[in-house]
C-alpha positions as CSV (number, residue, x, y, z in Angstrom):
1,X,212.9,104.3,103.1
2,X,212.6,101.1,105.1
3,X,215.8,99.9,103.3
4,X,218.0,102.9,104.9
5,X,216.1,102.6,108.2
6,X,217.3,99.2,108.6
7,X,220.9,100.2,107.5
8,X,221.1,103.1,109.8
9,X,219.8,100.8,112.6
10,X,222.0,98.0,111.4
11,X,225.2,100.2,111.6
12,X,224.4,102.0,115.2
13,X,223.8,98.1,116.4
14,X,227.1,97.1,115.3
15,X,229.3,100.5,116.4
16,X,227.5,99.6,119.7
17,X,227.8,96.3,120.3
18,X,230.5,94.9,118.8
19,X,233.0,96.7,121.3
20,X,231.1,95.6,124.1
21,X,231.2,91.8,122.7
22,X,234.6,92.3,122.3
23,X,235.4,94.0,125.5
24,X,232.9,90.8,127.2
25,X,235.3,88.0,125.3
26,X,238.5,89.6,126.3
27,X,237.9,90.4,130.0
28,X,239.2,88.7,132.8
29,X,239.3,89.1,136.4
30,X,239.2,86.2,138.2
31,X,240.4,85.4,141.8
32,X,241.6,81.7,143.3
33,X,242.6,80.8,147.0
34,X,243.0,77.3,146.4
35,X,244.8,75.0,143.8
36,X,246.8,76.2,140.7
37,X,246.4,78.6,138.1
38,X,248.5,80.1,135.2
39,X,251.5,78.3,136.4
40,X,251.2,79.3,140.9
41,X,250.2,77.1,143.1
42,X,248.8,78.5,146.3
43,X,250.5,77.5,149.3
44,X,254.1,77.7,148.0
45,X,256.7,80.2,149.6
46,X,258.3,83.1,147.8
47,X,260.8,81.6,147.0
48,X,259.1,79.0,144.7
49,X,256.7,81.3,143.2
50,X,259.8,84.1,142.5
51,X,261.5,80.6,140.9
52,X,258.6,80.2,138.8
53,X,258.6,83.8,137.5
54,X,262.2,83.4,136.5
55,X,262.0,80.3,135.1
56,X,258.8,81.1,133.0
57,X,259.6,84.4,132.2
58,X,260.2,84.2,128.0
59,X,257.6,81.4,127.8
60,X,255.1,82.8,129.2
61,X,256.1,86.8,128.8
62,X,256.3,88.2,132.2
63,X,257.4,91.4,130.9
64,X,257.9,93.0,134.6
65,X,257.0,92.6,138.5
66,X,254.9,95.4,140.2
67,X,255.4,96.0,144.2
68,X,254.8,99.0,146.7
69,X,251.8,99.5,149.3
70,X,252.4,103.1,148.9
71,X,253.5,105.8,146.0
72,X,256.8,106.6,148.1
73,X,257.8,102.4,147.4
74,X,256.0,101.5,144.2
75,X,258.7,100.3,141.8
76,X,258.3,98.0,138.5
77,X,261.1,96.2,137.8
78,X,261.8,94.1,134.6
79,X,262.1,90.7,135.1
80,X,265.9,90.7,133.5
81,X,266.5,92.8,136.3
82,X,264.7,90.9,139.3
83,X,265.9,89.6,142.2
84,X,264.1,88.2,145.3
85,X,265.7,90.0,147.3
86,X,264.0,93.4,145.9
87,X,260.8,92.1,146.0
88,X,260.8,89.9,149.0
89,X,259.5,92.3,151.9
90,X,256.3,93.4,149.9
91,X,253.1,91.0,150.4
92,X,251.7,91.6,147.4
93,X,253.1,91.0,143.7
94,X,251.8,92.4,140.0
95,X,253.3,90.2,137.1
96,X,253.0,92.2,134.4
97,X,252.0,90.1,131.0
98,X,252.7,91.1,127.5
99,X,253.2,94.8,129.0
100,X,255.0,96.8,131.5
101,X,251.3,98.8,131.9
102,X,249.7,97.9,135.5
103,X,246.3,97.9,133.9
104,X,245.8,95.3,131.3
105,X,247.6,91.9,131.5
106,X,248.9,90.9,134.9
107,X,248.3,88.4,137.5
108,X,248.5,89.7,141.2
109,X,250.2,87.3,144.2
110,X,249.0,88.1,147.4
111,X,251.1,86.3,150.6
112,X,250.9,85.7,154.1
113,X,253.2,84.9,156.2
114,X,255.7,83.8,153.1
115,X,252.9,81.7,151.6
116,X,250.9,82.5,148.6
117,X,247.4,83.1,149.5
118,X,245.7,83.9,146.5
119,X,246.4,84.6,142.8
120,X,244.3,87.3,141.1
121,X,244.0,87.0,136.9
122,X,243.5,90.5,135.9
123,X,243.3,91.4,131.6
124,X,241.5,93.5,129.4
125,X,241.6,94.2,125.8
126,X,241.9,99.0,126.4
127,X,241.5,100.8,128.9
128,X,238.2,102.9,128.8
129,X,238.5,106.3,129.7
């Protein structure tokens, strides 16, 4: 008897904590408004950072770039396809990593003024529903 109640206890431990280890390991969200970080370097202008993005596209598999304030002017558009000149008027960037989904691998760029003003790491292993 005490040899199944420690199986039964040992298999709801694991079917319960092992996803959340997982989900712990694999989850990032971190936010920087100074220095570098995965490849930007806050202060640069669009122009530098849009540079970067095309230059380290393959390498470091930016799969797409997400802009819009609104519903009426979100787009994502594949980074085969981008130009500065589509993305330049929005303040706010999503590089979409390993995935055209918004939700799980992407790094955010937030400007003012034409500078980079912060750089927001943002990845998680599934969404939960």
């Amino acid at each position: 008897m005490n040899k199944l109640l420690l199986a039964t206890t040992f298999i709801i431990l694991v079917f319960v904590f092992v996803p959340i280890l997982v989900w712990n390991i694999n989850y990032i969200d971190e936010t920087i408004t100074a220095g570098e970080k995965h490849g930007f370097v806050v202060g640069e202008s669009m122009q530098q950072v849009f540079g970067r993005i095309k230059i380290d596209e393959k390498e470091s598999g930016y799969m797409a770039v997400q802009v819009g304030d609104s519903l009426k002017d979100f787009r994502i558009i594949s980074t085969d396809e981008l130009q500065l000149s589509s993305i330049a008027g929005y303040t706010s960037w999503r590089v979409m990593l390993d995935s055209t989904s918004e939700f799980l691998n992407t790094i955010r760029l937030e400007f003012n003024g034409g500078k980079l003003v912060s750089i927001r790491r943002h990845k998680k292993l599934f969404e939960l529903p």
